[in-house]
C-alpha positions as a printed Julia matrix, in Angstrom:
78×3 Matrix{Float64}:
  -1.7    -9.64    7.01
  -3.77   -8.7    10.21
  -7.73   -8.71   10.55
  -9.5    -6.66   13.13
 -12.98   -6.82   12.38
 -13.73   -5.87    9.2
 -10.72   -3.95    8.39
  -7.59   -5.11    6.73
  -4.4    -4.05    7.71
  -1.32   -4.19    5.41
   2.39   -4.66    6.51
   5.87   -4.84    4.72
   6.26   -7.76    3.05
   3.0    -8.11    1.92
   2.2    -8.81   -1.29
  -0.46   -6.39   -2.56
  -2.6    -5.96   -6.3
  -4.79   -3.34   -7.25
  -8.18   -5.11   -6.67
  -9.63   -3.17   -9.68
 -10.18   -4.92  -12.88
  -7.38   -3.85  -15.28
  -5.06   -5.31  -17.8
  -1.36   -5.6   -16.5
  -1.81   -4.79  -12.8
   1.2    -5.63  -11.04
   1.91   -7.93   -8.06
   3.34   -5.8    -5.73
   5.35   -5.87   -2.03
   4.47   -3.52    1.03
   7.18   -1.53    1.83
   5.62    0.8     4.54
   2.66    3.05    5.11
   3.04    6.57    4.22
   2.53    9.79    6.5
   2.68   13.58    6.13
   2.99   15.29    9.6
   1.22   18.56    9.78
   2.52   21.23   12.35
  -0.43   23.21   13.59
   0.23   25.94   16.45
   0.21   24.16   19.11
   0.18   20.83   17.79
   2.23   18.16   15.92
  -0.14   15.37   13.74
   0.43   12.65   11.79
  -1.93   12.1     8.31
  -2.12    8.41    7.12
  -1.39    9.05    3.4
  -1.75    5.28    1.87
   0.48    2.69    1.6
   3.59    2.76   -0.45
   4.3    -0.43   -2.76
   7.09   -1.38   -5.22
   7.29   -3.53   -8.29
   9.17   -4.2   -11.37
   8.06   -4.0   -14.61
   8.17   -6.73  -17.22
  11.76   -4.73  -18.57
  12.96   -5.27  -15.26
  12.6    -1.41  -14.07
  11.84   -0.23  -10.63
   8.49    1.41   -9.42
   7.31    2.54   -6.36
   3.3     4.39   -6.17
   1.75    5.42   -2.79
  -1.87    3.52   -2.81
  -5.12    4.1    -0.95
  -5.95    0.93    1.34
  -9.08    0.82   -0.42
  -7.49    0.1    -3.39
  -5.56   -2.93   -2.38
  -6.24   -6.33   -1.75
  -3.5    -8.94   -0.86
  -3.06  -11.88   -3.22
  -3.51  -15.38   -1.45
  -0.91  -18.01   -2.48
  -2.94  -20.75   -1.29
């Protein structure tokens, strides 16, 4: 985890929850941010989409979600 200011940065490896109040919400691992490049004319750009997480379920499946970095918070083992 890295702090500049007041903004929170996220990095693989990271373990992430939704920091909404809901029943079930996973503990989750960074795996990357997400990006969607958009070709203009002239130019080539790069659009932060959110960060992409994975988890398994309690039967043991698989998921991966792209999340806003609003949505996240990173859960502290200490």
């Amino acid at each position: 985890m890295i702090e500049d200011l007041n903004k929170i940065f996220f990095t693989p490896g990271d373990v992430v929850t939704i920091k909404h109040d809901i029943e079930n919400k996973p503990q989750m691992l960074v795996k990357g941010k997400e990006s969607k490049t958009i070709r203009d004319k002239d130019e080539k750009g790069s659009h932060f989409m959110g960060i992409r997480c994975f988890w398994f379920t309690s039967e043991h499946l698989y998921q991966e979600q792209v999340f806003s970095t609003k949505d996240l918070v990173h859960v502290d083992y200490k």
